[in-house]
C-alpha positions as CSV (number, residue, x, y, z in Angstrom):
1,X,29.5,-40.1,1.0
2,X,32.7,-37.7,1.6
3,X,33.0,-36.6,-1.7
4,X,28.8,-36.4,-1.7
5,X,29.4,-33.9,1.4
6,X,32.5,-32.0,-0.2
7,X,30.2,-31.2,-3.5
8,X,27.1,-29.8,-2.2
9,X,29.2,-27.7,0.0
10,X,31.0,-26.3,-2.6
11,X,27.9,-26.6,-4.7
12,X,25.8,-24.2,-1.9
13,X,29.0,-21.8,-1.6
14,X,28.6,-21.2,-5.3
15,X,25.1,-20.4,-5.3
16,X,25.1,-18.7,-2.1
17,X,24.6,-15.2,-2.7
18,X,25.0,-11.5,-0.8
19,X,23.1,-8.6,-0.6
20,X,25.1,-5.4,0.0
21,X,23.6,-2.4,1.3
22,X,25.2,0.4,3.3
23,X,23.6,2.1,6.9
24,X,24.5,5.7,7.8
25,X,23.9,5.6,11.3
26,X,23.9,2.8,14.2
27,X,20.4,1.7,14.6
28,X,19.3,2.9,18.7
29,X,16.8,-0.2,19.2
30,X,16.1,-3.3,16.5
31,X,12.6,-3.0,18.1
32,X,9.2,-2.2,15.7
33,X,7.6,-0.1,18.7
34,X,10.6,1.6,19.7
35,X,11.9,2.3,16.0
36,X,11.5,6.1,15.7
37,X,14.6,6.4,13.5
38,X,15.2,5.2,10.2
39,X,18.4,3.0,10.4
40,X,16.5,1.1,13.2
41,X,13.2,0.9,11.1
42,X,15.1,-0.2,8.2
43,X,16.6,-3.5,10.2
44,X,13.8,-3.9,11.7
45,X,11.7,-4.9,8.5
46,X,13.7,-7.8,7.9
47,X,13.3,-9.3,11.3
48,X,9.4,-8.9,12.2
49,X,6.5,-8.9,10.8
50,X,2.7,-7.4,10.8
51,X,-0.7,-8.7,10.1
52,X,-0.8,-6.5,6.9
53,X,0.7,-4.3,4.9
54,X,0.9,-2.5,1.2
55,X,1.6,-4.2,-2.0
56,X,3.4,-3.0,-4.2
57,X,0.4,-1.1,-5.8
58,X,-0.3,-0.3,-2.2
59,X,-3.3,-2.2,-1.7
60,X,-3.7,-4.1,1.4
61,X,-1.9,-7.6,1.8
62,X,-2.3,-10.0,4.2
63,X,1.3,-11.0,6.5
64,X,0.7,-13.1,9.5
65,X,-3.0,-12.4,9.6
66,X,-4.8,-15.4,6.8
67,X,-8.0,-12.4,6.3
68,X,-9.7,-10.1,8.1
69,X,-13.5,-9.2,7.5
70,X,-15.8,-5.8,9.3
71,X,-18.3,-7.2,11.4
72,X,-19.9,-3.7,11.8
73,X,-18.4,-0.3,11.9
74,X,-16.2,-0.8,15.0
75,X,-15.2,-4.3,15.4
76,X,-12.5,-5.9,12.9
77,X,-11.8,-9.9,13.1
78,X,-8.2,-10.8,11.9
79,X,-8.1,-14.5,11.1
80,X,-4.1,-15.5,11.5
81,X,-1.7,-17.8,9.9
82,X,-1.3,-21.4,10.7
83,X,2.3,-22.8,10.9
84,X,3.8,-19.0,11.3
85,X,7.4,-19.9,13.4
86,X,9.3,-17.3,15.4
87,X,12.9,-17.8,14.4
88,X,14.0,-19.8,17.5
89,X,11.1,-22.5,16.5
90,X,8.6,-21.0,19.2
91,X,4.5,-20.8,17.6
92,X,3.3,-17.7,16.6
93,X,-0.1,-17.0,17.8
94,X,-3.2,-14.5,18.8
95,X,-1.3,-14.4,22.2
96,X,1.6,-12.6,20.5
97,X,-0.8,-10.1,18.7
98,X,-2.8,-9.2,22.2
99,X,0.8,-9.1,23.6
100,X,2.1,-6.4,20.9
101,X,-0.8,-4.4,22.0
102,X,-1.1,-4.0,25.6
103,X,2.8,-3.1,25.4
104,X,2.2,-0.8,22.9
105,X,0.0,1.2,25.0
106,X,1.9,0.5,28.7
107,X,2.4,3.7,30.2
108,X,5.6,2.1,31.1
109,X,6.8,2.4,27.2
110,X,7.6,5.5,25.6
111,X,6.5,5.2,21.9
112,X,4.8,8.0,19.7
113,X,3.5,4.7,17.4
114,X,0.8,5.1,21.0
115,X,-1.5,7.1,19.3
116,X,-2.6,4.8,16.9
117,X,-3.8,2.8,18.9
118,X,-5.7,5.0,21.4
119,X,-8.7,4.2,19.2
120,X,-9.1,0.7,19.9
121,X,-11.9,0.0,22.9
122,X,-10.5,-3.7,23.3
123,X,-8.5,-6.5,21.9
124,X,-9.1,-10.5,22.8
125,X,-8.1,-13.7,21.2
126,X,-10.6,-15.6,20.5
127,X,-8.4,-19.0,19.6
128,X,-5.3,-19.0,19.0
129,X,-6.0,-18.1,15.4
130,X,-8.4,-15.2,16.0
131,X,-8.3,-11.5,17.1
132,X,-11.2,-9.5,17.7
133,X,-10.3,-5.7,17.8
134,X,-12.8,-3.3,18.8
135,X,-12.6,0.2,18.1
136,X,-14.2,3.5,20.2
137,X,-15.8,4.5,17.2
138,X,-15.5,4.0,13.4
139,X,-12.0,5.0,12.6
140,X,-9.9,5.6,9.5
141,X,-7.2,3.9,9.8
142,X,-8.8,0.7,11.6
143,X,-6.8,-1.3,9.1
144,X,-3.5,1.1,8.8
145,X,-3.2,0.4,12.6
146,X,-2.0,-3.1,12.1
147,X,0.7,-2.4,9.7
148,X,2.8,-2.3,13.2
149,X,4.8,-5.1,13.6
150,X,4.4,-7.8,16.2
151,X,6.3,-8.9,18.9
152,X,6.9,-12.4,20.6
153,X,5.3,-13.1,23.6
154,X,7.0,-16.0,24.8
155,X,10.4,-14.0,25.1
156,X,9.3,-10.5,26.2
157,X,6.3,-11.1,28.9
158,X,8.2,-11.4,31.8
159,X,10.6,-8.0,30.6
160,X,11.2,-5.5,33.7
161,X,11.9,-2.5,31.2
162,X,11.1,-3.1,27.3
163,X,13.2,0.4,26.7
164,X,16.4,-1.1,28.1
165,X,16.1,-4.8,27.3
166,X,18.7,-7.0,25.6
167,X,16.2,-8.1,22.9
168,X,16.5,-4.3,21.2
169,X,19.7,-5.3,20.2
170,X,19.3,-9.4,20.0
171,X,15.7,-9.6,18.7
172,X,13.9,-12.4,17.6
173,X,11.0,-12.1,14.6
174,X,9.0,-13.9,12.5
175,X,10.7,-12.4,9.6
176,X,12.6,-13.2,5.8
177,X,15.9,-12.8,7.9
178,X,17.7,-13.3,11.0
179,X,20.0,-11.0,12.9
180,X,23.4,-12.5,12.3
181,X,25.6,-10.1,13.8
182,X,25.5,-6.3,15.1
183,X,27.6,-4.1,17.1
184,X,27.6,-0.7,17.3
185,X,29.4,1.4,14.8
186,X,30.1,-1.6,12.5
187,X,28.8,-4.1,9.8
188,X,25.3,-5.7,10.6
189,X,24.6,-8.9,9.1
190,X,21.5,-10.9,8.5
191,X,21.3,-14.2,7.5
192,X,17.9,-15.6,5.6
193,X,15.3,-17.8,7.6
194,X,14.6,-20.7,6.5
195,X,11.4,-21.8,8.1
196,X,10.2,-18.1,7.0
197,X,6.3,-18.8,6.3
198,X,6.6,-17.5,2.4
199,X,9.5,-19.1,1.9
200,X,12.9,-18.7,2.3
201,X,14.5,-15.8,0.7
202,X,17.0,-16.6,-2.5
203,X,19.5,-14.3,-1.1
204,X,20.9,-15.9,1.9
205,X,22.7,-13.0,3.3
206,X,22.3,-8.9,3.4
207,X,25.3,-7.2,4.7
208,X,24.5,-3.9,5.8
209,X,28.1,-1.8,5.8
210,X,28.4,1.0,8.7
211,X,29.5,4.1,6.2
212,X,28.1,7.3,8.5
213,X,30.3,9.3,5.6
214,X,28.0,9.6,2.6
215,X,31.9,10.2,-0.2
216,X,32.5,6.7,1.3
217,X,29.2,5.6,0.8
218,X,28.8,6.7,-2.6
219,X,33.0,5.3,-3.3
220,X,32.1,1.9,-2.2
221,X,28.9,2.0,-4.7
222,X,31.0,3.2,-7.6
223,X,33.2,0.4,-7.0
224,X,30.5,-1.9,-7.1
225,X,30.8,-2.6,-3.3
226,X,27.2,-1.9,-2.7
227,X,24.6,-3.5,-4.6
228,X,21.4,-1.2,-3.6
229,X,22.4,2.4,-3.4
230,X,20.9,5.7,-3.1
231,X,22.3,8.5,-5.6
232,X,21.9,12.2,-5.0
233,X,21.4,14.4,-7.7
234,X,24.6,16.0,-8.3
235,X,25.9,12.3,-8.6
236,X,23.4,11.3,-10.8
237,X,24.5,14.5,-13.2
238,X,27.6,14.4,-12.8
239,X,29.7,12.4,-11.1
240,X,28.4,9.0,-12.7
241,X,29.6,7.3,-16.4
242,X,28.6,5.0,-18.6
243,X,30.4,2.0,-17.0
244,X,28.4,2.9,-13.7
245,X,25.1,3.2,-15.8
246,X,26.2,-0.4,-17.3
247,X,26.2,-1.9,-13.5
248,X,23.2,-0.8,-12.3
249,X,19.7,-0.3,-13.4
250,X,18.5,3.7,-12.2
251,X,14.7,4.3,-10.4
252,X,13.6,7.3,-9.8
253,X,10.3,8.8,-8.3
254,X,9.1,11.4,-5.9
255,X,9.7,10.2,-2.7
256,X,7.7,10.0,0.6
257,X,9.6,12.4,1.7
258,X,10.0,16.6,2.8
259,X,12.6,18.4,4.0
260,X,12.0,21.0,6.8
261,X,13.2,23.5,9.4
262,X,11.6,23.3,12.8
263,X,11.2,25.8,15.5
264,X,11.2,25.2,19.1
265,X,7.9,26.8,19.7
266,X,8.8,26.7,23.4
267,X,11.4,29.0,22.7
268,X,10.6,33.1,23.2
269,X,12.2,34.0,20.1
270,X,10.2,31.8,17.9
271,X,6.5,32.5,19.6
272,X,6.2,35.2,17.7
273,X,4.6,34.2,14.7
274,X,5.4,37.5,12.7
275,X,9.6,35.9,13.0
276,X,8.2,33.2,11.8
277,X,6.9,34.2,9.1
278,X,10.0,36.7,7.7
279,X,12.3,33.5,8.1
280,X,9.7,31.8,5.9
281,X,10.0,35.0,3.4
282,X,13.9,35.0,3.6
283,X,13.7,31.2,2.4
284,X,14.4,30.9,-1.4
285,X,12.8,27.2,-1.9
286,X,13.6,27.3,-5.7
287,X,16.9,27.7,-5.3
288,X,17.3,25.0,-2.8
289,X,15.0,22.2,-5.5
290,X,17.5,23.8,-7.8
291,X,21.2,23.9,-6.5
292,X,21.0,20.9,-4.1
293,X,18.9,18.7,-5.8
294,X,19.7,20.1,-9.8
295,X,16.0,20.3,-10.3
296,X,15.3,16.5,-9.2
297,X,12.9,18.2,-6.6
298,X,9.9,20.3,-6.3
299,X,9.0,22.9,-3.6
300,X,7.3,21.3,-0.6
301,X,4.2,23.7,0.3
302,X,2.8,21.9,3.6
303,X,2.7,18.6,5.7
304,X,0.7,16.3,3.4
305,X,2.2,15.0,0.4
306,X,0.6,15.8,-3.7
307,X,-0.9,13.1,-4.8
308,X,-2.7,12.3,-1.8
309,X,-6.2,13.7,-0.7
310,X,-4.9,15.6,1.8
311,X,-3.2,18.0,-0.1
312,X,-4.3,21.3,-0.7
313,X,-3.2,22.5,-3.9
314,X,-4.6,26.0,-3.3
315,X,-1.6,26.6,-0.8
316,X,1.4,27.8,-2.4
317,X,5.2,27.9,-1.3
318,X,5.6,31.7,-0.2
319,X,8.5,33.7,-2.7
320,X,12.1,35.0,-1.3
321,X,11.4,38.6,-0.5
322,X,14.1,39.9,1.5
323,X,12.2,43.5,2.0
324,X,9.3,42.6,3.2
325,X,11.5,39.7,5.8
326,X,13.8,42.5,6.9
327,X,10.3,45.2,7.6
328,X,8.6,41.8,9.6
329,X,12.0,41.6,11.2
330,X,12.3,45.4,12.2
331,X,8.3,45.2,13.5
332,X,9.7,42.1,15.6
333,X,12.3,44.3,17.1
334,X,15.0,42.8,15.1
335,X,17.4,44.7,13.2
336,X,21.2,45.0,11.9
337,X,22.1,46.4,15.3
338,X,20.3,43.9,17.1
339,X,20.0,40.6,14.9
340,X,18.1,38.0,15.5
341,X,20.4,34.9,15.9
342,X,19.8,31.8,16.3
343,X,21.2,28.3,16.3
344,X,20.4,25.8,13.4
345,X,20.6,21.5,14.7
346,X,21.3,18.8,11.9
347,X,23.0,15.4,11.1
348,X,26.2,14.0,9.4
349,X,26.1,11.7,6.9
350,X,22.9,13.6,4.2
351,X,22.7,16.0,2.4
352,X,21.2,18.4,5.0
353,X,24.6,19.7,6.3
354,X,24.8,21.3,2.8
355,X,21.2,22.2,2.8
356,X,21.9,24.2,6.7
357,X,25.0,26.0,4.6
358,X,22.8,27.2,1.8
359,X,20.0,28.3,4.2
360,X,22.4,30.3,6.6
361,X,23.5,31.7,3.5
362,X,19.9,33.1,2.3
363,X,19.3,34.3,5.8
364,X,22.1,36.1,6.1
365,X,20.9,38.3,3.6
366,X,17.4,38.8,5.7
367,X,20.2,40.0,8.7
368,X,19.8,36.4,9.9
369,X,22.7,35.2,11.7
370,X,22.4,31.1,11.7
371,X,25.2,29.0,14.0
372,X,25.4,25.6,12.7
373,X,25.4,22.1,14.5
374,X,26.3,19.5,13.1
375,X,26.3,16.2,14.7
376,X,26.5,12.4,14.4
377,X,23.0,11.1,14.0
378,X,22.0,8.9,17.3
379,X,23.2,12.1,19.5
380,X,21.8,14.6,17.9
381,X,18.4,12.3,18.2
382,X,19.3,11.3,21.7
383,X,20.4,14.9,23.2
384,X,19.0,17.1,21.1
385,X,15.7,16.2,19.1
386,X,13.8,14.3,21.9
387,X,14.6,15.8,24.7
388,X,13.9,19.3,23.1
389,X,16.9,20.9,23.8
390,X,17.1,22.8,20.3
391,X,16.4,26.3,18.9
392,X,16.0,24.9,15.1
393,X,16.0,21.6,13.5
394,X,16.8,20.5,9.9
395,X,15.1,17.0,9.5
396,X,13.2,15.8,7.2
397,X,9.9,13.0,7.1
398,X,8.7,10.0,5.9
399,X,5.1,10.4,5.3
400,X,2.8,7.3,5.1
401,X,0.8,6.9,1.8
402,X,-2.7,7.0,3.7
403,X,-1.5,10.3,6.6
404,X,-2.3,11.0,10.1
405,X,-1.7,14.1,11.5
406,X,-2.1,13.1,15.3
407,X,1.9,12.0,15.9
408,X,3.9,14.8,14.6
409,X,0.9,17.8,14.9
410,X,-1.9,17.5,17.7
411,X,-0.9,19.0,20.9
412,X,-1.0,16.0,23.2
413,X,2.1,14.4,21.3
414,X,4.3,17.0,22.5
415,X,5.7,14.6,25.1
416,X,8.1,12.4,26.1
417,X,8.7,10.0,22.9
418,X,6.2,11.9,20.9
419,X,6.8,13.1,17.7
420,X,5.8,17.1,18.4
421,X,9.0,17.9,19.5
422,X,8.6,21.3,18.4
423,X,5.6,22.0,20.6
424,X,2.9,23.0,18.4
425,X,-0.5,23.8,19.5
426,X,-3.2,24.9,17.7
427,X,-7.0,24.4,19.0
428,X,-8.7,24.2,15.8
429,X,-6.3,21.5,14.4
430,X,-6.9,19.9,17.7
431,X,-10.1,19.8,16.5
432,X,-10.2,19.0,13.1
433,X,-7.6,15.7,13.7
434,X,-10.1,14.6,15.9
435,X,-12.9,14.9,13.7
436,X,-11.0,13.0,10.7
437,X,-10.1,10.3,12.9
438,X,-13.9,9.5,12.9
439,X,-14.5,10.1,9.5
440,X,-14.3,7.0,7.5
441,X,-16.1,8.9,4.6
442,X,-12.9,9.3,2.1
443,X,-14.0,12.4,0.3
444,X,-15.5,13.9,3.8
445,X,-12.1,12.9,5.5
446,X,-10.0,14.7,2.7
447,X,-11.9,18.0,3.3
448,X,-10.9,18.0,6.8
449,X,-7.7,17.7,6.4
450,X,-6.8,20.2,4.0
451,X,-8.3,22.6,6.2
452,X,-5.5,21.2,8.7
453,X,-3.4,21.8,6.0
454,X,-3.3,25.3,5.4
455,X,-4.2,26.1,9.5
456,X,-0.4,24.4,9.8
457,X,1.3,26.1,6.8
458,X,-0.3,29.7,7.7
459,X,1.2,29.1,11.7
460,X,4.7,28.9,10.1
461,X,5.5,26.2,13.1
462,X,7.7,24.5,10.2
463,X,9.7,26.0,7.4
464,X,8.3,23.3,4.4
465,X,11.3,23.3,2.0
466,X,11.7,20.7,-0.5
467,X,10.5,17.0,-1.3
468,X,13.6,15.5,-2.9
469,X,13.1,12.7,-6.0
470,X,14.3,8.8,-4.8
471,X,17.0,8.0,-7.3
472,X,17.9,4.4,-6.7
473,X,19.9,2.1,-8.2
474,X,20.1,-1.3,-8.1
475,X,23.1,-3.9,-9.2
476,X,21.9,-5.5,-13.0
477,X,22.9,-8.9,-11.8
478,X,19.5,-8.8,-9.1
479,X,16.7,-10.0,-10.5
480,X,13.3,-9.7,-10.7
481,X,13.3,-5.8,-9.4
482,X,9.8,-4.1,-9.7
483,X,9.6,-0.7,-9.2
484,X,6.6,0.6,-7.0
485,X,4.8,3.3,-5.7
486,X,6.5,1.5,-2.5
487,X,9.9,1.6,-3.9
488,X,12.1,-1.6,-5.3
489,X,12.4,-3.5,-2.4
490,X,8.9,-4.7,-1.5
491,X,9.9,-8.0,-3.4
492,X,13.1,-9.0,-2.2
493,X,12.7,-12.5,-0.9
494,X,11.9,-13.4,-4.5
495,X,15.1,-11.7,-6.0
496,X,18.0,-13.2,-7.1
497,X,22.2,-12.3,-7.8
């Protein structure tokens, strides 16, 4: 019986396996609703769930919720999963569903995920299996809205203050894995669960290693250290061989992504929309695609993403002209003895701190003097983006594959944990947002919002610069990796090292 024990011990260490990853920047809460940042949103994943999501050809899949059905135009029924398990054994149920919702829209809780959810007229468990959500009106993203992960009940209802709790850094999900270990500033570790309702991941561990420096970062991945990495383009041309290129398997696509620079609109020096729009004239956009991204890149022209219906192809990306930026400059009262200056906010570890250099570059050309700060990601979210104490941001977003301009462009989300954090305000957007949120007519819907389109790109309240290719690459010993309009990792439960 001994030597029984000794060999499927050493039998299970040899088929144990590791997933290595690397994280930029500590995660500020391990919390779906309170995730605003992407290290956090990235744990988060592999610890909760939601009733739906996207496959991998981003068509709706069920999660915890077993189907859902329309019984008219404003009421949804999600019929859950039997035998779901949080991962200290506890039931999941219709309780935790009704639960994530009226915490989600608490006044007491901060998050800009609100506005989703300022549709829905009422939620109520019918069973413990089934959730009746009825809506206002009909709405467009009735189904989107449940992509937000859920939170337990039994371990959270009696929680004075869900912003500073214990469980943001300790949480407990219905997840493919298990927080293991984290502490700030170092390793996080997640172990798979075993009771998880699909099944239990192959790989029993993912190792997420703190590298906030992006040369260590891409060191460790040369050396094989990582196993799922992200390459830049200058790496990918030329600072990879073909000994890298025999590791790991390369994915590239356009990513969900744009770069941008933001103005505090609350700001005097940035009301003015004609300095707004000679900064956006002293911007060469080409030459950013070009030197910082070696062509793996294309101009962004506004908020919406090609490829979606939102996008208004009939908008394009203004040219550099320097003139014409210095005359709007001079009408501004702006000129080489009085320059406008200005300070430009950004974060270690990307590839922005090179993208501030080059920009402060072209502007000084324009007579545009631009002081750089650079700071370590968490503060620069926590004292300068949120509490909008900036005079320009370079950030960039993640935009969703269906969007929703309410969060980051409709006037009532410049507020406390709302994602207008550069105050913009335009009536007619106003409008329009509200207008598409009750527009479940898809071609109707996309008109509307390519009119909000070019309303936001002719205000300037942005700088739209570049939306950067995704090259990932993935160790050749994992297998089976898909690529997906999702990215590579919408499978990995079923992978294998």
């Amino acid at each position: 019986m001994k030597f029984l024990i000794i060999f499927l011990t050493l039998f299970a260490s040899v088929f144990a396996s590791t997933l290595r990853l690397s994280i930029s920047a500590n995660p500020s809460r391990i919390n779906p609703i309170l995730s605003t940042d992407s290290s956090s949103s990235e744990i988060t994943q592999w610890i909760f769930n939601s009733l739906i999501t996207y496959d991998k050809n981003a068509k709706i899949k069920m999660m915890l919720a077993s189907s859902y059905e329309f019984k008219n135009d404003t009421t949804l029924i999600f019929h859950l999963r039997h035998g779901v398990k949080w991962s200290d054994g506890a039931p999941f149920s219709a309780k935790d569903v009704l639960f994530t919702y009226k915490t989600i829209i608490s006044p007491r809780i901060f998050t800009p995920y609100s506005s989703s959810f300022k549709h829905i007229k009422s939620v109520t468990a019918l069973d413990d299996y089934t959730v009746k959500v009825v809506y206002k009106y009909p709405y467009f993203k009735a189904l989107e809205t449940w992509m937000m992960e859920i939170l337990p009940e039994h371990l959270l209802k009696n929680e004075k203050n869900m912003m500073t709790s214990k469980f943001n850094q300790a949480p407990i999900g219905t997840g493919p894995y298990i927080l293991k270990k984290f502490s700030i500033s170092s390793d996080i570790v997640l172990k798979a669960n075993p009771n998880y309702f699909i099944h239990k991941p192959y790989i029993d561990e993912i190792v997420y290693h703190y590298l906030p420096d992006s040369s260590a970062n891409f060191l460790m991945l040369k050396s094989g250290l990582l196993d799922v990495g992200s390459l830049t383009p200058l790496q990918l041309e030329r600072q990879i061989d073909s000994d890298f290129k025999k590791k790991f398997s390369i994915y590239e696509s356009p990513s969900h992504s744009y770069s941008y620079l933001g103005f505090n609109l609350k700001n005097p020096k940035f009301q003015n929309p004609i300095v707004r729009k000679a900064l956006s004239l002293a911007i060469n956009r080409q030459e950013l695609a070009k030197v910082m991204f070696f062509g793996h890149a294309r101009v962004c022209t506004g908020p919406f993403l090609p490829g979606t219906g939102a996008f208004n192809p009939s908008v394009k990306a203004p040219k550099q002209d320097i003139k014409k930026a210095k005359e709007l400059l001079k009408k501004a009262g702006y000129d080489k003895h009085h320059p406008l200056t200005f300070e430009l906010s950004t974060n270690t570890g990307s590839t922005r701190t090179y993208m501030a250099q080059i920009l402060q570059s072209q502007l000084r050309k324009a007579g545009v003097i631009v002081k750089l700060r650079i700071m370590e990601w968490q503060a620069f979210l926590n004292t300068v983006v949120m509490p909008k104490r900036f005079e320009t941001v370079l950030l960039a977003w993640s935009v969703g594959l269906k969007p929703d301009a309410y969060s980051i462009w409709d006037s009532k989300s410049y507020k406390k944990g709302g994602f207008n954090f550069v105050g913009y305000k335009n009536k007619e957007v106003d409008r329009l947002i509200k207008k598409a949120e009750r527009t479940v007519d898809n071609k109707k819907f996309n008109t509307i919002y390519r009119k909000i389109f070019k309303l936001i790109v002719d205000d300037n309240p942005y700088l739209f610069l570049v939306i950067p290719n995704s090259i990932t690459v993935v160790n050749k010993k994992i297998h089976p990796v898909s690529p997906s309009i999702i990215g590579v990792m919408h499978n990995e439960i079923e992978w294998k090292k």
